[in-house]
C-alpha positions in Angstrom: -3.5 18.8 1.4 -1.6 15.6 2.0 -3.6 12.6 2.2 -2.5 9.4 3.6 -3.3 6.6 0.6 -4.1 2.9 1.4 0.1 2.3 0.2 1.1 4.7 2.7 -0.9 3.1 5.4 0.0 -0.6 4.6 3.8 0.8 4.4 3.2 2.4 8.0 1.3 -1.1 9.3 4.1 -3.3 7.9 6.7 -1.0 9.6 5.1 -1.0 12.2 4.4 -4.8 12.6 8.0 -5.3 11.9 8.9 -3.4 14.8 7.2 -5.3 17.3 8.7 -8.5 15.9 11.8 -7.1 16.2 11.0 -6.1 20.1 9.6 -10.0 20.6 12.6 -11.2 19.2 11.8 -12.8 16.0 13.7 -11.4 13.3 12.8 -13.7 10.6 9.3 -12.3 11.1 10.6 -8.9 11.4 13.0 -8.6 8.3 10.0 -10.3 5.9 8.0 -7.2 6.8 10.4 -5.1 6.1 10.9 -6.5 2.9 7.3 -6.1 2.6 7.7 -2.3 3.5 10.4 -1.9 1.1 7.9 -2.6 -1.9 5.7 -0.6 -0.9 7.9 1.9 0.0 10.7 2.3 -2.4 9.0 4.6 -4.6 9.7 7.8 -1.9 12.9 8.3 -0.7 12.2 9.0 3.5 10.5 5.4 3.5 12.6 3.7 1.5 15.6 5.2 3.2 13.8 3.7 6.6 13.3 0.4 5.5 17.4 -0.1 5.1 17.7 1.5 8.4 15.4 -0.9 10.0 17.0 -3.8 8.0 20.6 -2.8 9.1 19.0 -3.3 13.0 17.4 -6.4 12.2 20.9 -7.5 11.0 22.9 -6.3 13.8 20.0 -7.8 16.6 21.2 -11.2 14.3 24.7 -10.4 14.3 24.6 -11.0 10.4 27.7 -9.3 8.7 27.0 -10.2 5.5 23.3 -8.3 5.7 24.4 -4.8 7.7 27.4 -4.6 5.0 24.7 -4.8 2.5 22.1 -2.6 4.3 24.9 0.0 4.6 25.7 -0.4 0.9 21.9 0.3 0.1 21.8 2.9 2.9 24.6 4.8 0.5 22.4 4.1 -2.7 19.2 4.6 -2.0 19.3 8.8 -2.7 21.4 8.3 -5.6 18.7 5.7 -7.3 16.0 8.5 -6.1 18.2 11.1 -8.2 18.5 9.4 -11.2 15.4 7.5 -11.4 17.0 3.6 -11.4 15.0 2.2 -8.9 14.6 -2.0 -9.4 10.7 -2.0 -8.4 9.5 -4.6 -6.6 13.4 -5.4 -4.9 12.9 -6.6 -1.7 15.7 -4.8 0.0 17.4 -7.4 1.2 21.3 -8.2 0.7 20.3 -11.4 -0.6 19.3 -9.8 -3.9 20.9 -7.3 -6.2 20.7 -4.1 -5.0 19.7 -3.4 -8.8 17.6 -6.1 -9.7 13.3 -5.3 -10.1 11.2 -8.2 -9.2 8.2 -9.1 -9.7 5.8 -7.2 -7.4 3.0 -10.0 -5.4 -0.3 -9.6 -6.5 -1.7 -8.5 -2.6 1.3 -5.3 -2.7 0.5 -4.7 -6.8 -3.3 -4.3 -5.3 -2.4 -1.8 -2.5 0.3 0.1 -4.9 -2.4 0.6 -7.5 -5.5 1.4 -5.1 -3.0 4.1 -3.0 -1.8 5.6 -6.7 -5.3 5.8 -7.4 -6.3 7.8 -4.7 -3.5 9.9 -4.8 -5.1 11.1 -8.1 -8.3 12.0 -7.0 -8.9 15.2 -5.8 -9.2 16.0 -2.1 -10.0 18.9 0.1 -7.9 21.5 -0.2 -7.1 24.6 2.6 -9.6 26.8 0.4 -12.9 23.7 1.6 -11.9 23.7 4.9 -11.7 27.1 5.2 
């Protein structure tokens, strides 16, 4: 059974939360979530594959060129670092950074990464307990 870890849900709230920025207007507010997402999302391929798609918006609601170039550049990437494995942890996803350059994760997402890996570890009810 698929269980939803604290990661997943603090990826879901931050995409979430981004998304109503983005609705108000403010997409300062907006694109620092999603860079928040992005860390706590990178590590499966659907999210983090979301994120830039969500980052190229914010960038086109700003009319920035220089960000939805690099969000489509990342858009391309992002399955090909999932294949091989190079993915720069802790890169915020933003075109202000290397696309290939890890960073140092905050403490607060470290926390939630390592809490949601722990309870992906654990075992949980399976089809056969539910039965």
């Amino acid at each position: 059974m698929n269980r939803t870890t604290s990661a997943a849900l603090a990826y879901q709230q931050a995409m979430q939360n981004a998304k109503d920025r983005l609705k108000d207007g403010d997409t300062a507010a907006a694109f620092a979530l999603l860079e928040r997402a992005h860390v706590l999302g990178q590590r499966q391929l659907w999210p983090h594959w979301v994120v830039h798609v969500w980052m190229l918006r914010v960038a086109l609601a700003r009319s920035d060129a220089r960000e939805a170039i690099g969000q489509l550049w990342r858009l391309f990437l992002t399955p090909f670092g999932h294949l091989t494995g190079r993915l720069p942890l802790g890169n915020t996803g933003g075109a202000n950074v290397s696309p290939f350059a890890p960073m140092e994760i905050p403490v607060e997402l470290r926390a939630i990464m390592q809490a949601g890996e722990d309870q992906a570890k654990q075992p949980g009810p399976t089809r056969d307990h539910l039965s």
